[in-house]
N, C-alpha and C positions, 0 to 999 in steps of 0.2 A: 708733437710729443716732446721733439728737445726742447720747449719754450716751457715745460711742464717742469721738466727736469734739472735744468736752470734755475729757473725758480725756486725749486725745493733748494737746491744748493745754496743760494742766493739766503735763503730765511733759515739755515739750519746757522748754531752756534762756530762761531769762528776758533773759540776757546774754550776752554772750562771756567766758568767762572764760581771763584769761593773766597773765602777771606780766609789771611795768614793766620800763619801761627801768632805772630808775634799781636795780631788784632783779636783773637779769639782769648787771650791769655790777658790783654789790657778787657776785653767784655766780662769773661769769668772774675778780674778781681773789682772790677765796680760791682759786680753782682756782691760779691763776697762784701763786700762792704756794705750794701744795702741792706743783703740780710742781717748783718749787723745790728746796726741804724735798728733793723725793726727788731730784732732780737731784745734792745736794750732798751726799748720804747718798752716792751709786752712785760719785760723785766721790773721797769720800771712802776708800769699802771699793778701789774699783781702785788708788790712789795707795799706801794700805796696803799691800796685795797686791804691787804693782810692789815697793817696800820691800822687802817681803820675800824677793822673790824675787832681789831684785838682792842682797842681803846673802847668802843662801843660793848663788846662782850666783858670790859671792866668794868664798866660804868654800869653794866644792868645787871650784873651780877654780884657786884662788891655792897657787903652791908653799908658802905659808910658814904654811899653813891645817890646823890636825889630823886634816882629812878628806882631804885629798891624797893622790892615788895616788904621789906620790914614795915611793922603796924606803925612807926610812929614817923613814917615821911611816907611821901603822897607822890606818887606817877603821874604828871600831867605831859600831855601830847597836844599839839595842835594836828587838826585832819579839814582841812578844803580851810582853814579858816579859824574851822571853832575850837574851841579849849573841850579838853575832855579828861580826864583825871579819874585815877581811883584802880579799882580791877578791870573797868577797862583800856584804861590809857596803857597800865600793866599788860594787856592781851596784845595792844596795838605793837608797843614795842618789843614785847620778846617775837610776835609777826615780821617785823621788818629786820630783827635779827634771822630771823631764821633767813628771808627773803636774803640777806644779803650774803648768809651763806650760802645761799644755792648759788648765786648770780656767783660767788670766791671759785668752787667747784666747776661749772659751765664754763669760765673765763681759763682756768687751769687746763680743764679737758679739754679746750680750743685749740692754747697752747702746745699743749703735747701732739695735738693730733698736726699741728701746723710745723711743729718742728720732726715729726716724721716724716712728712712728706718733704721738707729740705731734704734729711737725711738719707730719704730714697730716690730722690732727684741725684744729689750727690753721689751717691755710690755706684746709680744709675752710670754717670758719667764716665767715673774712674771704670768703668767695666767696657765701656767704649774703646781706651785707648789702649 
């Protein structure tokens, strides 16, 4: 039975083992800076996006735009290949407007729901110490 007990002695931890303050403080600010990094990437791709869509919502809604339904210019679209023109090239594009508001909206709500959860991670933390 001492050869038992020994043993457990022999496998139990010698020490505590944890990392410093001064290590967890250098992990918290690489973190802080990555979420960063991604903060201004997600910043970047929606301002893009918005761009784009606000130039495309000029362009198909401005009288003086080559995609205008006004009667005397023509909506042409290419779809897999082929030219299509007319009211329905006019259907395809105000479709891919819309499409691409949905995708501005979904990419937004991403966003926010992604920076909540940092934001309750983080406060998560501050309520630790």
């Amino acid at each position: 039975m001492d050869e038992y007990q020994d043993i457990k002695e022999l496998l139990k931890p010698k020490r505590t083992i944890g990392a410093s303050a001064h290590l967890r403080q250098r992990i918290g600010n690489a973190l802080a800076q990555k979420r960063t990094a991604n903060t201004r990437w997600w910043l970047s791709a929606v301002a893009a996006a918005c761009l784009v869509l606000i130039v495309g919502a000029t362009m198909l809604f401005n009288s003086k735009s080559p995609i205008s339904s006004s009667p005397g210019c023509e909506c042409v679209v290419y779809v897999a290949g082929q030219k299509t023109s007319g009211v329905e090239a006019q259907a395809i594009a105000e479709a891919d407007v819309a499409r691409m508001e949905q995708f501005m909206q979904t990419v937004s709500q991403q966003h926010a729901a992604e920076q909540e959860k940092v934001n309750q991670f983080i406060q998560h933390k501050y309520l630790e110490k």
